[in-house]
C-alpha positions as CSV (number, residue, x, y, z in Angstrom):
1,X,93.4,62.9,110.6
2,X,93.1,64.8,113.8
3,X,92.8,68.8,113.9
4,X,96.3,68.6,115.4
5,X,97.7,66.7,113.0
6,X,96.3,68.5,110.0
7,X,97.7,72.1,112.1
8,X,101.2,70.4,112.4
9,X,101.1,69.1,108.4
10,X,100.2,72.7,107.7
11,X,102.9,73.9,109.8
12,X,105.5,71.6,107.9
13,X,104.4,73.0,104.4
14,X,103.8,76.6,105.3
15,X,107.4,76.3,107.0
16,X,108.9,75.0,103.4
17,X,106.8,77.5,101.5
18,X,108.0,80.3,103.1
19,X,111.5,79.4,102.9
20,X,111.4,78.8,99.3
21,X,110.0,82.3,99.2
22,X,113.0,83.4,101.0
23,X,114.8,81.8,98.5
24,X,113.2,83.3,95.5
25,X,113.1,86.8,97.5
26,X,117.0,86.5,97.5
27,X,117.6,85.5,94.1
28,X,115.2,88.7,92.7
29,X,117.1,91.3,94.9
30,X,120.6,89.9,93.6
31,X,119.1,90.2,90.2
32,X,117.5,93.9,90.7
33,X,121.2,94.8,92.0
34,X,122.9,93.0,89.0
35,X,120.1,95.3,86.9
36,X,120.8,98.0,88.9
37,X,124.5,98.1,88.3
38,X,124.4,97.2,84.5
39,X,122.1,100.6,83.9
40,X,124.8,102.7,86.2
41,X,127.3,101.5,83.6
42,X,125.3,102.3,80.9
43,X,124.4,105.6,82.0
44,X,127.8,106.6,82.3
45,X,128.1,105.6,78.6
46,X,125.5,107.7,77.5
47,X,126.5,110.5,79.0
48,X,129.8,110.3,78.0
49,X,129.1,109.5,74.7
50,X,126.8,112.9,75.3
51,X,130.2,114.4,76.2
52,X,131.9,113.5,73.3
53,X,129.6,114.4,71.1
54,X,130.1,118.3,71.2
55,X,133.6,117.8,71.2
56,X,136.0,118.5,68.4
57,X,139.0,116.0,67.3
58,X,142.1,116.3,68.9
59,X,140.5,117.4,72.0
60,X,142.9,115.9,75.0
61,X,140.5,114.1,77.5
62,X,140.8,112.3,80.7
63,X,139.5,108.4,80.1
64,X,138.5,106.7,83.3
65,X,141.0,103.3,83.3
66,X,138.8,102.4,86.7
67,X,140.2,102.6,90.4
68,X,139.4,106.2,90.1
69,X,142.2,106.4,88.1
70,X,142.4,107.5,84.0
71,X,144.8,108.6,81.5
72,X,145.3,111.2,79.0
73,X,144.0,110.8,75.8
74,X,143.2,112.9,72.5
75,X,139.8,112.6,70.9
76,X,141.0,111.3,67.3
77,X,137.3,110.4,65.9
78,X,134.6,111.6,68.0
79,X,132.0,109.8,65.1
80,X,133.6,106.3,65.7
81,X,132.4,104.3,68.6
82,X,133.6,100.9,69.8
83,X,130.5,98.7,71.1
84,X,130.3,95.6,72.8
85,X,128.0,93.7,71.8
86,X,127.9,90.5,74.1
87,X,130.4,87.7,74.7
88,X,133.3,89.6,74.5
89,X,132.9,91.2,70.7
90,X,133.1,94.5,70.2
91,X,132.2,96.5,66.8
92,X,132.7,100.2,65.3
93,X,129.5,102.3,65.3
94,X,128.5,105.8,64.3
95,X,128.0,107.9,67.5
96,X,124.1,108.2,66.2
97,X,124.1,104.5,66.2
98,X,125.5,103.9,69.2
99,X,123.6,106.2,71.5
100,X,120.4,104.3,69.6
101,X,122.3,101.4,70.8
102,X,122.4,102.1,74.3
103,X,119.2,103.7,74.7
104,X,117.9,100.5,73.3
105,X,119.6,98.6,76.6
106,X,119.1,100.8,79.4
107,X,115.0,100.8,78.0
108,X,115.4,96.5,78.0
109,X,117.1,96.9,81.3
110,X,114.5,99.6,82.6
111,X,112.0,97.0,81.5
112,X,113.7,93.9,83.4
113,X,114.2,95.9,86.5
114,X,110.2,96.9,86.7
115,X,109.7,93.2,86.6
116,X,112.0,91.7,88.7
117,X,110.7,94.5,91.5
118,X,107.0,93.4,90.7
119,X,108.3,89.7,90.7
120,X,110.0,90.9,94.5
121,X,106.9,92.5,95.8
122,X,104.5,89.8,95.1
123,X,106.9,87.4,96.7
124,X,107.2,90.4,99.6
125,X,103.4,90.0,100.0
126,X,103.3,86.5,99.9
127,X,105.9,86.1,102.8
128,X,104.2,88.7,105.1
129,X,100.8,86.4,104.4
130,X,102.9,83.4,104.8
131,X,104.4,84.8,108.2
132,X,100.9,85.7,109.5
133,X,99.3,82.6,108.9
134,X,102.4,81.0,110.7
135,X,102.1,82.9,113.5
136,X,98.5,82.2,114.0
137,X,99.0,78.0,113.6
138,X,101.9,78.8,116.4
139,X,99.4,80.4,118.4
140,X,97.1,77.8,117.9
141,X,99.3,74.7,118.6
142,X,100.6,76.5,122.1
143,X,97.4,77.4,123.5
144,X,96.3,73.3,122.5
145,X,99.6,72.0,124.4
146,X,98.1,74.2,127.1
């Protein structure tokens, strides 16, 4: 195989690496937004659970209904928590046990989000190689055609 051919092959596999990398680099920032967004949700659980918590039954409260829009509702048991739990099911907790709960999740999601952004950076580094390396065979192949 000539020099040139071997710079064009390594063109043509350096060109599908790095869009496969582009690819993956996609998929992990979808993924750290997805993250992102399930620990905003959470957070507002825990602190509204923190919320509750030094409240006293029959305390009238405003409960978000979403669209920036909530309702008017009295605290009848501020012990009693309804949890989902995945897959639509939901089950009664003890405040206690439900702030374990979701302090549990947002430290799983915590977790999942530092890997997904080491899982990005890598990739990150890998495309910027990628790109110089690219560059350099462009380079190359012009200044031959020359």
């Amino acid at each position: 195989m000539t020099q040139r051919a071997h710079a064009e092959e390594e063109l043509r596999k350096l060109s599908v690496e790095m869009r496969f990398l582009e690819q993956t680099a996609e998929t992990l920032q979808q993924r750290i937004s997805m993250v992102n967004a399930a620990l905003t949700d959470l957070t507002y659980a825990n602190a509204t659970l923190d919320g509750i918590e030094k409240e006293k039954e029959n305390t009238e409260m405003l409960v978000p209904i979403g669209g920036s829009s909530y309702v008017k509702a009295k605290l009848a048991d501020s012990n009693k928590i309804i949890v989902g739990i995945g897959s639509g099911v939901s089950v009664e907790k003890t405040l206690a046990d439900a702030k374990a709960d979701l302090k549990e999740r947002l430290e799983e999601l915590e977790k999942t989000l530092n890997s997904a952004q080491q899982q990005f950076s890598q990739v990150a580094e890998r495309i910027n190689t990628g790109r110089g390396r690219l560059e350099s065979l462009l380079a190359s192949a012009r200044e031959g055609k020359s």
